[in-house]
SERO-609650 format. One record per residue: chain; x, y, z of N, C-alpha, C in turn. Coordinates in steps of 0.2 Angstrom, whole numbers, plus 5000, padded with zeros to 4 digits. Layout:
BEGIN
NODE:A:X:Y:Z:X:Y:Z:X:Y:Z $
...
***
This chain:
BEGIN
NODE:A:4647:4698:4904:4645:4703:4900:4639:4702:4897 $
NODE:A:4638:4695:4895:4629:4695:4891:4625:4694:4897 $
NODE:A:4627:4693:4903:4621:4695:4906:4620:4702:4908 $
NODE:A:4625:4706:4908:4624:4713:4909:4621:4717:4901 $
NODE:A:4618:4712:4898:4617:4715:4891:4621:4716:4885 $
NODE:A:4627:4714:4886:4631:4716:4881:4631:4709:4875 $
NODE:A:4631:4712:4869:4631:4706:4865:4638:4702:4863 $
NODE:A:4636:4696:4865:4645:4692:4866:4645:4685:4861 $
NODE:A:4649:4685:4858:4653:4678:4852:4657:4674:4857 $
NODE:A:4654:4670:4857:4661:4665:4861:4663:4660:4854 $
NODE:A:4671:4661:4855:4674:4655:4847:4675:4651:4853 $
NODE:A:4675:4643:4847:4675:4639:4851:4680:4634:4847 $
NODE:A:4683:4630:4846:4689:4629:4842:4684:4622:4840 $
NODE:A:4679:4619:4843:4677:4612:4841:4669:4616:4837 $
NODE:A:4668:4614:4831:4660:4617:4829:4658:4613:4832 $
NODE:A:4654:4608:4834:4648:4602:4839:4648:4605:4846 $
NODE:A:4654:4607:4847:4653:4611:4854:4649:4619:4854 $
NODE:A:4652:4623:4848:4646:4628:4848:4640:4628:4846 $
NODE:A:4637:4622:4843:4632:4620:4840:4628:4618:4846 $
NODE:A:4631:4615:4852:4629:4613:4856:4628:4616:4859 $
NODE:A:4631:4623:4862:4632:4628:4869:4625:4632:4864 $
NODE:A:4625:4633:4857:4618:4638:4854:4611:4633:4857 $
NODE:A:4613:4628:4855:4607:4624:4857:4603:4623:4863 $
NODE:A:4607:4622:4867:4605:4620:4874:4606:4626:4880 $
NODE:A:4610:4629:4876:4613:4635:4882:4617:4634:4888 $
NODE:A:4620:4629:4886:4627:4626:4891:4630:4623:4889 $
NODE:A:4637:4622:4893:4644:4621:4890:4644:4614:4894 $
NODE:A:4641:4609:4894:4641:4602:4896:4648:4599:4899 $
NODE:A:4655:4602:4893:4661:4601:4894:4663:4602:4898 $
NODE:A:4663:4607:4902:4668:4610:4906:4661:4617:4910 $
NODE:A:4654:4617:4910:4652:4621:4916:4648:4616:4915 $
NODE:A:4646:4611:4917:4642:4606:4918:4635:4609:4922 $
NODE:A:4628:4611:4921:4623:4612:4926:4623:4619:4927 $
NODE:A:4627:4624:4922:4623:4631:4921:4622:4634:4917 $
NODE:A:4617:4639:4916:4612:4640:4910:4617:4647:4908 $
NODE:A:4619:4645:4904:4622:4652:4899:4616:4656:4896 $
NODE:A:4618:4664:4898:4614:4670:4896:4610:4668:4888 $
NODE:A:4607:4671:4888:4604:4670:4880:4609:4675:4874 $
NODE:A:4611:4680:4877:4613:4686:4876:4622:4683:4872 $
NODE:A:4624:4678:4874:4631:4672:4872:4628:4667:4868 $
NODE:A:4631:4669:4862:4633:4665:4854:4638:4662:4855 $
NODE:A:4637:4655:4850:4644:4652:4850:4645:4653:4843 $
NODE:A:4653:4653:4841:4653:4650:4832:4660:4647:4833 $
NODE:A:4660:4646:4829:4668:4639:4826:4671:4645:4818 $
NODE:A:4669:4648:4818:4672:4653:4811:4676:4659:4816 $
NODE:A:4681:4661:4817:4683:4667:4817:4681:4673:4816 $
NODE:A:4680:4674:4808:4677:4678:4806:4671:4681:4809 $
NODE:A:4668:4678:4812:4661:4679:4812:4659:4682:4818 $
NODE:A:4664:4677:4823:4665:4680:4829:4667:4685:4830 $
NODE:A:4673:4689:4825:4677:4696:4828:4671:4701:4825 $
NODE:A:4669:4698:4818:4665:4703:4815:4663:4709:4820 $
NODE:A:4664:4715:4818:4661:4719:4825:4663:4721:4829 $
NODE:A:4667:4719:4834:4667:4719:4839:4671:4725:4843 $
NODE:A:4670:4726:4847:4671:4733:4850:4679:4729:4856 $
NODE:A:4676:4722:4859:4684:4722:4863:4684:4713:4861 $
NODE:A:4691:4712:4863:4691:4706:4862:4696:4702:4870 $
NODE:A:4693:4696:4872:4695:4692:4878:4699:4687:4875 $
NODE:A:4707:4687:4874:4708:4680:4875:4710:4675:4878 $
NODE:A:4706:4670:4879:4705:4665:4884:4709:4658:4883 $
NODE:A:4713:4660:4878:4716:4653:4875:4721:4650:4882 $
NODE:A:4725:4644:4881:4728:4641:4886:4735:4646:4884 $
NODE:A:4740:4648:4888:4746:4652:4887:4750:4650:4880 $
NODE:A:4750:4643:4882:4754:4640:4874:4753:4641:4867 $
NODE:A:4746:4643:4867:4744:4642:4862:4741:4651:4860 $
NODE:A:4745:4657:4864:4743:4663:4861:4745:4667:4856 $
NODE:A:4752:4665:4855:4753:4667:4848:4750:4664:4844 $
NODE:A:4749:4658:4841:4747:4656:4835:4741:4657:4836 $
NODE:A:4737:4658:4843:4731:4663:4841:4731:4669:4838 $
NODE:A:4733:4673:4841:4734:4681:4838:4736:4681:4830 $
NODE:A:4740:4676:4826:4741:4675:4821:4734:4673:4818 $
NODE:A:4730:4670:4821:4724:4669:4819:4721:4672:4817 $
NODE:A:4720:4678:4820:4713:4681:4823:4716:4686:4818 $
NODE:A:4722:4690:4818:4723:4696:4814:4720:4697:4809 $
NODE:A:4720:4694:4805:4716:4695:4798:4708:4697:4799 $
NODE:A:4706:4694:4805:4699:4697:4807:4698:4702:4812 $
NODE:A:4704:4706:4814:4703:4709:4821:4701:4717:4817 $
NODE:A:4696:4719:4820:4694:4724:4819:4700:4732:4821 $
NODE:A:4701:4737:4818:4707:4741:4820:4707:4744:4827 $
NODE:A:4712:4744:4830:4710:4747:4837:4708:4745:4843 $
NODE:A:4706:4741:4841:4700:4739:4848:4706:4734:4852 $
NODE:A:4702:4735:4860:4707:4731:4866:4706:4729:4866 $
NODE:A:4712:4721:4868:4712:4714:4869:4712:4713:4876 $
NODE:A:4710:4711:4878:4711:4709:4887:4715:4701:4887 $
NODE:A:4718:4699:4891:4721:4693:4891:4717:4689:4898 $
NODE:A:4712:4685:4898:4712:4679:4902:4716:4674:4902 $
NODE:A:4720:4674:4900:4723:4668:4901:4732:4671:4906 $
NODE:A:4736:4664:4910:4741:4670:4913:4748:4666:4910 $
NODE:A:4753:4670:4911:4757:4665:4910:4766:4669:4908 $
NODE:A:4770:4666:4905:4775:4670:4903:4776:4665:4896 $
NODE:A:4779:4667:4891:4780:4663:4884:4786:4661:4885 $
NODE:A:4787:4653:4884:4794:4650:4885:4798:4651:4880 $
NODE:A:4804:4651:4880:4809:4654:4874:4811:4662:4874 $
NODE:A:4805:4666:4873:4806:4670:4872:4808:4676:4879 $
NODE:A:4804:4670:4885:4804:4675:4892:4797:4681:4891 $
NODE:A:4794:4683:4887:4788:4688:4886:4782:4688:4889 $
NODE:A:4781:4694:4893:4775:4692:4896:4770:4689:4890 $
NODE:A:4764:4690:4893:4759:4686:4887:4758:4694:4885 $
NODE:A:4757:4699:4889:4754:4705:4884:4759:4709:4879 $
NODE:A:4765:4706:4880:4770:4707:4875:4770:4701:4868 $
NODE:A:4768:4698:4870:4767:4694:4863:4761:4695:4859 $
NODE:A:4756:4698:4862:4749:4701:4858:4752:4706:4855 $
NODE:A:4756:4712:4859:4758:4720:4855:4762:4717:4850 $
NODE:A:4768:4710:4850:4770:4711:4843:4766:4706:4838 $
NODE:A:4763:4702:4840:4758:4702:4834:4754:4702:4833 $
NODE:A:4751:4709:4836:4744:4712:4833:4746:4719:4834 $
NODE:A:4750:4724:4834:4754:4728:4835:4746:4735:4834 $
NODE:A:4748:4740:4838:4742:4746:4835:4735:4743:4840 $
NODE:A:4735:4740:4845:4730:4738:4849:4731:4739:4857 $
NODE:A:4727:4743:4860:4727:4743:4869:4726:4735:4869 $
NODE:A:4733:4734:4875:4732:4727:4879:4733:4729:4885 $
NODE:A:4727:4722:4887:4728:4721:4896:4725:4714:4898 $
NODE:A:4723:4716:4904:4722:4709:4905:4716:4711:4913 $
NODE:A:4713:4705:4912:4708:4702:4919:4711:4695:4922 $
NODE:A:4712:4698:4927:4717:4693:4934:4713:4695:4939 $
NODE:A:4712:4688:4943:4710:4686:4948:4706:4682:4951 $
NODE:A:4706:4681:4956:4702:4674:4962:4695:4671:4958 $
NODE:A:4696:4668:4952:4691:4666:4950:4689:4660:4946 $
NODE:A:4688:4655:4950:4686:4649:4949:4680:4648:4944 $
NODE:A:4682:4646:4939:4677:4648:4932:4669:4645:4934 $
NODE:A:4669:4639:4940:4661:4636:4940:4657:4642:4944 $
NODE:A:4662:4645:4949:4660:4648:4953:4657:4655:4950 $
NODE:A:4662:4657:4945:4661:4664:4941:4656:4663:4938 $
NODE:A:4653:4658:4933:4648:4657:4931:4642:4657:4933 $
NODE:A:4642:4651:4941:4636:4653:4946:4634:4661:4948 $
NODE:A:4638:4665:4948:4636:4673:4949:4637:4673:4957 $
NODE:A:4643:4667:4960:4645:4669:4967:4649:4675:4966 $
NODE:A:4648:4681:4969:4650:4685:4971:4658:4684:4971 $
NODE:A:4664:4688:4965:4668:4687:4961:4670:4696:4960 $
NODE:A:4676:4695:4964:4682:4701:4960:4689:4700:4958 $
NODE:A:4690:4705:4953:4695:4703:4949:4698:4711:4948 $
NODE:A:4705:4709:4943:4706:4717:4942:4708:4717:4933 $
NODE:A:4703:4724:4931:4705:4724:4926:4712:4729:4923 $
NODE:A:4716:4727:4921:4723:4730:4922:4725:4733:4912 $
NODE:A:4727:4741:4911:4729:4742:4906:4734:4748:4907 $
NODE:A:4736:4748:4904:4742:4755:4905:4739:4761:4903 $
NODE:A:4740:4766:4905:4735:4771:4906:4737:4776:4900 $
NODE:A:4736:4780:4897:4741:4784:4893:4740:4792:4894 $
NODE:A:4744:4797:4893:4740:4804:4897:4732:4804:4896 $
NODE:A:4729:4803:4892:4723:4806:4890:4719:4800:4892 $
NODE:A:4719:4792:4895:4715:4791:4900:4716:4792:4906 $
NODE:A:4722:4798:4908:4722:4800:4915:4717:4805:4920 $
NODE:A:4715:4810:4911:4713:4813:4911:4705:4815:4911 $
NODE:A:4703:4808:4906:4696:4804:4905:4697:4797:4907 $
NODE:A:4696:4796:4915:4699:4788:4914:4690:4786:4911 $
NODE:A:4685:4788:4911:4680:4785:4908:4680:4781:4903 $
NODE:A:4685:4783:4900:4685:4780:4892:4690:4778:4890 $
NODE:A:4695:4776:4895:4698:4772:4895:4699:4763:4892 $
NODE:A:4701:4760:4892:4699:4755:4890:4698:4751:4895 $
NODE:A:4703:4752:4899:4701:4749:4906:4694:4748:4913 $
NODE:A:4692:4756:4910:4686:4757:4913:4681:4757:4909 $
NODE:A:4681:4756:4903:4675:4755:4897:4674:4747:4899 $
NODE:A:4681:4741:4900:4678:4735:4899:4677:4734:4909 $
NODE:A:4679:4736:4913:4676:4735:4918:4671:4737:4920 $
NODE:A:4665:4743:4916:4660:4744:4915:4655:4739:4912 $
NODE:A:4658:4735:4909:4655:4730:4905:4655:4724:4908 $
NODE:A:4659:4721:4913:4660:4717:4916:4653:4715:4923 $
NODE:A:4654:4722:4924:4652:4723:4931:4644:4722:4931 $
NODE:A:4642:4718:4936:4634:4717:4937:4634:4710:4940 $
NODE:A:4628:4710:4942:4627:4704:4947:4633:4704:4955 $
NODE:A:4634:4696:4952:4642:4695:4957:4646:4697:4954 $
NODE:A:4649:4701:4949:4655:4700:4946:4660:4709:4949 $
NODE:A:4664:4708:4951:4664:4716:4953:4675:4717:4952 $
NODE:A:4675:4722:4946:4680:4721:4944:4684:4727:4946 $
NODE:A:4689:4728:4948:4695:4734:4950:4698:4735:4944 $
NODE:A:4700:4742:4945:4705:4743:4939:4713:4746:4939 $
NODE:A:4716:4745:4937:4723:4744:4939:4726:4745:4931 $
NODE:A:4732:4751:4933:4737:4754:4925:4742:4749:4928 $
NODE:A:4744:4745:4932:4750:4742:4934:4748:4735:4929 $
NODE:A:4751:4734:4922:4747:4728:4919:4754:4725:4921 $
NODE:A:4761:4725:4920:4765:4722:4922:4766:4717:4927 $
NODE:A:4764:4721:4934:4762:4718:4940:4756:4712:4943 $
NODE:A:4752:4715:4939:4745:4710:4937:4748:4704:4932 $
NODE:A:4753:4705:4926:4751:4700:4926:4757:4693:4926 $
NODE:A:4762:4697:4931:4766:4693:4933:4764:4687:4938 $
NODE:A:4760:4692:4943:4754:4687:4948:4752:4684:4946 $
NODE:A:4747:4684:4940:4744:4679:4937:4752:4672:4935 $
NODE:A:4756:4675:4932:4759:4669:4932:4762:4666:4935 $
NODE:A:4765:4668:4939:4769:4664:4945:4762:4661:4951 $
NODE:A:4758:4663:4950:4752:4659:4955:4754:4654:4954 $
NODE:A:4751:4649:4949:4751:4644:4944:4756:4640:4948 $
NODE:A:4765:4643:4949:4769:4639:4952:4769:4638:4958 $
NODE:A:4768:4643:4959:4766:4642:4969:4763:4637:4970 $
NODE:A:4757:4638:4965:4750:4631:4969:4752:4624:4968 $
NODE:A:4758:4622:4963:4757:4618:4963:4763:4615:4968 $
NODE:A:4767:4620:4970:4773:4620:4977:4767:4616:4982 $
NODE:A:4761:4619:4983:4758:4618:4990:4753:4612:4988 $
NODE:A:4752:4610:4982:4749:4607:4982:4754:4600:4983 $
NODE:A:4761:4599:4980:4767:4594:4982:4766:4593:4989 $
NODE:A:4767:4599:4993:4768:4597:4999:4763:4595:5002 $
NODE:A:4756:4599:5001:4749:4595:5005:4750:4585:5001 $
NODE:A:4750:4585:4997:4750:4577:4994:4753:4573:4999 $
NODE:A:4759:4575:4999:4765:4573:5003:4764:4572:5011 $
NODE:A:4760:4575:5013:4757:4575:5020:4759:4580:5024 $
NODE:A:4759:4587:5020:4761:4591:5026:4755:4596:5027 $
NODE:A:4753:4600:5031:4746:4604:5034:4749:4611:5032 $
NODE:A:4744:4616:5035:4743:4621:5035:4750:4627:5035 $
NODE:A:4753:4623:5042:4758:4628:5043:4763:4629:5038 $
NODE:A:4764:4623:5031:4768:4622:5024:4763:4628:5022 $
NODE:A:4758:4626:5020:4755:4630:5015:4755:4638:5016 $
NODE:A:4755:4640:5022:4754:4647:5023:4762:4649:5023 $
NODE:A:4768:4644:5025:4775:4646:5019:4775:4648:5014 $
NODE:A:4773:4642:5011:4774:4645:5003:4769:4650:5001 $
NODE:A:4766:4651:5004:4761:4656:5001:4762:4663:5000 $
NODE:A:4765:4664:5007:4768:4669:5008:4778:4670:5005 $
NODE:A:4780:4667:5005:4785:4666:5001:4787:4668:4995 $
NODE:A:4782:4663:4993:4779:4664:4985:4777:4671:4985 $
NODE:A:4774:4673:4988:4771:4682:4987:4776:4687:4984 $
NODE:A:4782:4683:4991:4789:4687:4987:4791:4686:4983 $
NODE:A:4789:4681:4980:4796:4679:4971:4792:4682:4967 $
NODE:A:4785:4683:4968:4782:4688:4965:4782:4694:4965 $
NODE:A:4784:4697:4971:4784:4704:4971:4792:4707:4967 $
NODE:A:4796:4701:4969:4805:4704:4967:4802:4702:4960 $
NODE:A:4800:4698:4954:4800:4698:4948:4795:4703:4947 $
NODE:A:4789:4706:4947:4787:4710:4947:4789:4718:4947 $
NODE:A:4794:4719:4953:4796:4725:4953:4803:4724:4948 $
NODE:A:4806:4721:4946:4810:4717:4944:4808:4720:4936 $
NODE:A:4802:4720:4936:4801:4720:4927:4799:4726:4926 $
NODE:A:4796:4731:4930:4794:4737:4931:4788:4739:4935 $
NODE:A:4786:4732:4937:4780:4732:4939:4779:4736:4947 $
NODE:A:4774:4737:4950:4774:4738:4958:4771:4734:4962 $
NODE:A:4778:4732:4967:4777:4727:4973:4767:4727:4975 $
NODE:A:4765:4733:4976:4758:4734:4979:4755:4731:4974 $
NODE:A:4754:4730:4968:4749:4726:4964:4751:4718:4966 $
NODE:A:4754:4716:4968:4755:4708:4970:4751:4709:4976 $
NODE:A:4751:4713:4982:4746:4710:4986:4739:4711:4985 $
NODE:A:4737:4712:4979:4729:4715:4977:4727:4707:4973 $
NODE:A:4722:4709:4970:4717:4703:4968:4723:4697:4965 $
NODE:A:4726:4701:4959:4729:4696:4954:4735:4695:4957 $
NODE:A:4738:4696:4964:4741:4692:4966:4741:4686:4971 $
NODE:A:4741:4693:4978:4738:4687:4984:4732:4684:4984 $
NODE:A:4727:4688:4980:4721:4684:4980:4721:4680:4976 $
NODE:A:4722:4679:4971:4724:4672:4967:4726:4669:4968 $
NODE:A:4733:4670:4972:4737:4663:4975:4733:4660:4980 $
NODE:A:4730:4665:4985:4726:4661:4990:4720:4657:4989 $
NODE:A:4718:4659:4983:4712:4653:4980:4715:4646:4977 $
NODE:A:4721:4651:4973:4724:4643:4971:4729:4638:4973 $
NODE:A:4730:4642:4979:4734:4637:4984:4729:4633:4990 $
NODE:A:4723:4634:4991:4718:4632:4993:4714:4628:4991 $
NODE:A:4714:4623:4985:4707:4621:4984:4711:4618:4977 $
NODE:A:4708:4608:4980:4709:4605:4972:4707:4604:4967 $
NODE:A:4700:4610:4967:4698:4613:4963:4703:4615:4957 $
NODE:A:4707:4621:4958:4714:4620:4956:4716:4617:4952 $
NODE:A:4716:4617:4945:4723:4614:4942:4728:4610:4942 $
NODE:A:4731:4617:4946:4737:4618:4947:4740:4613:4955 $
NODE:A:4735:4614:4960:4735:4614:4967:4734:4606:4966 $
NODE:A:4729:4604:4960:4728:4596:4960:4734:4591:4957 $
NODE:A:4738:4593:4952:4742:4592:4950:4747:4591:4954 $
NODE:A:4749:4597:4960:4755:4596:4963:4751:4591:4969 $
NODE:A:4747:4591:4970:4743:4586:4974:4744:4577:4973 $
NODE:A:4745:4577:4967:4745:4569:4964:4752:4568:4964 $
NODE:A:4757:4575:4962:4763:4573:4962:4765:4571:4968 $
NODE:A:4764:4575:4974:4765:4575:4979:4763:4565:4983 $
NODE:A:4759:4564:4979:4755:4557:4985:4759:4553:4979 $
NODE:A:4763:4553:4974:4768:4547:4971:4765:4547:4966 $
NODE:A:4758:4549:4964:4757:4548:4954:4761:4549:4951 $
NODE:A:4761:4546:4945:4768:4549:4940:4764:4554:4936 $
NODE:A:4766:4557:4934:4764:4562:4929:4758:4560:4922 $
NODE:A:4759:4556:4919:4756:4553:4914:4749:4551:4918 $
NODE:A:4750:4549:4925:4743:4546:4929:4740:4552:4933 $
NODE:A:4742:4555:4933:4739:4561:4937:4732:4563:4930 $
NODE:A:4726:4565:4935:4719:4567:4933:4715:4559:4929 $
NODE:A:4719:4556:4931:4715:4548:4928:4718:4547:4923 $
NODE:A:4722:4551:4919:4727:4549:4912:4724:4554:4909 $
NODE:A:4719:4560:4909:4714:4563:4905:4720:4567:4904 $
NODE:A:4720:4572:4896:4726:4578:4897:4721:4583:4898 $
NODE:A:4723:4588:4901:4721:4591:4906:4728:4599:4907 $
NODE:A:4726:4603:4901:4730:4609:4901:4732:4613:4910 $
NODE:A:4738:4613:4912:4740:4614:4919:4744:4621:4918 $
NODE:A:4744:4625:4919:4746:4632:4916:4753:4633:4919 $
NODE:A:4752:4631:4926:4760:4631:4931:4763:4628:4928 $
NODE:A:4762:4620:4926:4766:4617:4923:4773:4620:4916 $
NODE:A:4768:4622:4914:4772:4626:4908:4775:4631:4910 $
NODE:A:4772:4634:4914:4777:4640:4917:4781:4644:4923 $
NODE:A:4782:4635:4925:4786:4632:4930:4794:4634:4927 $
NODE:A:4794:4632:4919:4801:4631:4917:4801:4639:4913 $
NODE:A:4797:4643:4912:4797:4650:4909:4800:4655:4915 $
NODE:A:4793:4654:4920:4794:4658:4924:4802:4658:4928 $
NODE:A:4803:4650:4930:4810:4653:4929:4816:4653:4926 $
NODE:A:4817:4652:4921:4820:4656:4916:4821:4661:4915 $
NODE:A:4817:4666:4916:4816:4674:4915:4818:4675:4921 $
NODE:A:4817:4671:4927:4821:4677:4933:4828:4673:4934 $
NODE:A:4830:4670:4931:4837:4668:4930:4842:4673:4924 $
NODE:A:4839:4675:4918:4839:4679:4915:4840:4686:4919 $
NODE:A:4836:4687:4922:4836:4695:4924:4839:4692:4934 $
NODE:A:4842:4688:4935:4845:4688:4941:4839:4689:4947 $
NODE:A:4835:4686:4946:4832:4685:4953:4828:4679:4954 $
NODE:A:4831:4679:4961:4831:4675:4965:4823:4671:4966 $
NODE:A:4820:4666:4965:4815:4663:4965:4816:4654:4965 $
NODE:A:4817:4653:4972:4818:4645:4975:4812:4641:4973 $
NODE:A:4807:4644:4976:4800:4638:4978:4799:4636:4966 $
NODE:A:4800:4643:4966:4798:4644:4956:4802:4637:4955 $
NODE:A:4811:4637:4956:4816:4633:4954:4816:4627:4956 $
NODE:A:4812:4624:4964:4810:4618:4964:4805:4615:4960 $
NODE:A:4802:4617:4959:4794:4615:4956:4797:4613:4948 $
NODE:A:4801:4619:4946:4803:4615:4940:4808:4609:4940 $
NODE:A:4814:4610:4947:4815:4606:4946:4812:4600:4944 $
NODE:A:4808:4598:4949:4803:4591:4949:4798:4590:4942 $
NODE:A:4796:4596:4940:4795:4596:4936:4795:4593:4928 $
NODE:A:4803:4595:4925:4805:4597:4920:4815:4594:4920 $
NODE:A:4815:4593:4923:4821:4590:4926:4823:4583:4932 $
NODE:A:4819:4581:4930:4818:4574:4935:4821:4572:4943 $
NODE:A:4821:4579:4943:4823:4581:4952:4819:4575:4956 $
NODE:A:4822:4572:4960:4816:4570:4964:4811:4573:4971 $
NODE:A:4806:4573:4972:4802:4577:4976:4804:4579:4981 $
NODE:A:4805:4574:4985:4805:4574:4994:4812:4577:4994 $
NODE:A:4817:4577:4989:4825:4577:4991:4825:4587:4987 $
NODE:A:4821:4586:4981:4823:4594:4980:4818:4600:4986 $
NODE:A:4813:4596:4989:4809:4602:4996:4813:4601:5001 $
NODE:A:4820:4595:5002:4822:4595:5007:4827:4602:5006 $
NODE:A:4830:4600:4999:4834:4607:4998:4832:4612:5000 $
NODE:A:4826:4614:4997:4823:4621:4998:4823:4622:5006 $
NODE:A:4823:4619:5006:4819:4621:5016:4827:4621:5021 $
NODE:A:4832:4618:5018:4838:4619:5020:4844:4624:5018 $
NODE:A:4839:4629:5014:4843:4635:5011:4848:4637:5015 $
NODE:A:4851:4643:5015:4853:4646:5021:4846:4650:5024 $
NODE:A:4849:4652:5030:4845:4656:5034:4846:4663:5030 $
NODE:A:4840:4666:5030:4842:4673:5026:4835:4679:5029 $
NODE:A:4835:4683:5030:4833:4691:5031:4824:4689:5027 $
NODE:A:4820:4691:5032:4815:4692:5029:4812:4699:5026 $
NODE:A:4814:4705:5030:4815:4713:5025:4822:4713:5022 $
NODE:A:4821:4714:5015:4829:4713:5013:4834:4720:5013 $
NODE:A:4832:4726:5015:4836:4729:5018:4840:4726:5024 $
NODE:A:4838:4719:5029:4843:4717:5032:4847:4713:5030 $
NODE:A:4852:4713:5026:4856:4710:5020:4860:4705:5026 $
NODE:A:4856:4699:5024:4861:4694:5027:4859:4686:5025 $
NODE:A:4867:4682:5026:4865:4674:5023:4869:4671:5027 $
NODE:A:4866:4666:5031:4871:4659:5035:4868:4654:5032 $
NODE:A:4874:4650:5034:4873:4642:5030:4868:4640:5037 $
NODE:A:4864:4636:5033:4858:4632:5036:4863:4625:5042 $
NODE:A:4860:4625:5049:4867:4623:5054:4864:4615:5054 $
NODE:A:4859:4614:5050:4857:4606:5047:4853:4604:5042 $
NODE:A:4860:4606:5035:4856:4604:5030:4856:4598:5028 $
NODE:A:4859:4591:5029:4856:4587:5027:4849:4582:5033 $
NODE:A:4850:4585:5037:4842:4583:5042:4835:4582:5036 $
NODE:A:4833:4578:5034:4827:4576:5029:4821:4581:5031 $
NODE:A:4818:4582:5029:4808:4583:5029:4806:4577:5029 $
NODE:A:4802:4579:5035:4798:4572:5036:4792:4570:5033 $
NODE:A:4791:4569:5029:4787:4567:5022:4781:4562:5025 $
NODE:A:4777:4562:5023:4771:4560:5027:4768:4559:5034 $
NODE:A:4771:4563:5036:4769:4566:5043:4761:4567:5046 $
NODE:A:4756:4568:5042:4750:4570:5042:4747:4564:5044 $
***
């Protein structure tokens, strides 16, 4: 957005870091080696940051968005939309994240920006789409110009950055959080030593647990195959780049958790929402294995190799599910052969 001219606040929760991103015009920490627009301010005051402002991004890590939005209320200018970059489901209560913005910032358009976007890459201005997703209401059907969805995609767009627009926010932003679990399925089992022909299972797989929670909540099966679903997963099931895919990567090759990323804490988004996401589809009765393994290993000291042997020993079941059928697997205790590669 500041390179397309818009004037942008970045809050930063450390003051010396935004002292430093004013100073130097980069974020050292985390985009090492690019020159941020002149057009992006940083500040460590809230206040100062909302002052104004016509939309707000929040980018906080999932766990920590309510007691953002508790934050920022006092500062939030009336009306104005919030976009959610960040993806996830709230644990305990089951809520999407854009249901936890409407109840504590109540009187505000929410949506969200999901997609295939690797934040060093989005900063280089590698040619980058995403979708920007908000519920439509009659009269931006009417004017979708002025919608909020189309006013912040207008804003968005320039350079490499090229953003889609999407009223299916439910859809968009279930994909954004069940990604997160997938990758780190694929990243277990690449650690583990298995190749390509694993990873394009769960990928596809995954797509479906996505689509049944999804359509499940109200959302439509068709926004999971678009950017913020399959394009997401396919990014972050791809590359340990990933968080999420590195994470399930170390688990997979025997680290223990505490030693994964060199010891450094290191916010894993799937990890939290391993145990959220399935919760909520246990809650509403649907069925999501690959989500149930990962937490088991996760969050329940399952152990790896013996809960993907399970997974993979399911019963045999219908890939269109209009062919309603289940047989027991005719060798389920046969192992996975676990370092194969």
């Amino acid at each position: 957005m500041a390179r397309n001219g818009r004037e942008v606040r970045l809050w930063a929760r450390r003051p010396d870091l935004a002292e430093r991103i004013n100073l130097t015009h980069q974020n050292s920490d985390y985009l090492p080696e690019v020159d941020l627009p002149n057009g992006l301010t940083a500040t460590a005051d809230l206040a100062h940051a909302l002052a104004g402002a016509e939309a707000v991004l929040m980018v906080t890590p999932s766990a920590t968005l309510r007691p953002m939005c508790q934050a920022i209320a006092s500062h939030l200018p009336t009306g104005i939309p919030i976009a959610l970059a960040c993806k996830g489901v709230e644990r305990g209560s089951g809520y999407l994240l854009s249901e936890v913005v409407s109840e504590e910032l109540p009187g505000h358009p929410v949506g969200a920006v999901s997609g295939p976007t690797f934040a060093h890459e989005t900063a280089l201005d590698h040619p980058t789409a995403a979708t920007v997703a908000f519920p439509f209401a009659y009269q931006d059907r009417l004017t979708p110009e002025s919608s909020p969805a189309v006013r912040l995609s207008m804003s968005l767009s320039g350079g490499g950055f090229r953003p889609y627009v999407s009223d299916d926010l439910v859809g968009v932003e279930v994909g954004g959080a069940v990604k997160n679990v997938i990758a780190i399925a694929c990243g277990m089992m690449s650690g583990a030593g298995f190749a390509e022909n694993t990873r394009a299972a769960f990928i596809t797989r995954g797509t479906d647990e996505m689509k049944l929670l999804a359509q499940t909540l109200g959302g439509k099966r068709e926004t999971v195959t678009g950017l913020s679903g399959a394009g997401d997963l396919t990014l972050t099931c791809s590359s340990t780049t990933s968080r999420n895919m590195s994470l399930g990567y170390q688990l997979g090759q025997g680290i223990a958790r505490p030693s994964c990323f060199e010891g450094r804490s290191v916010v894993v988004e799937g990890e939290v929402n391993a145990a959220s996401v399935t919760d909520l589809a246990r809650r509403l009765g649907v069925s999501m294995p690959i989500c149930e393994t990962v937490n088991a290993v996760l969050h329940k000291g399952s152990d790896l190799r013996e809960a993907f042997t399970a997974l993979w020993s399911r019963p045999i079941e219908a890939e269109p599910y209009a062919l309603d059928l289940s047989i027991d697997h005719p060798s389920p205790d046969l192992p996975l052969q676990f370092g194969a590669v």
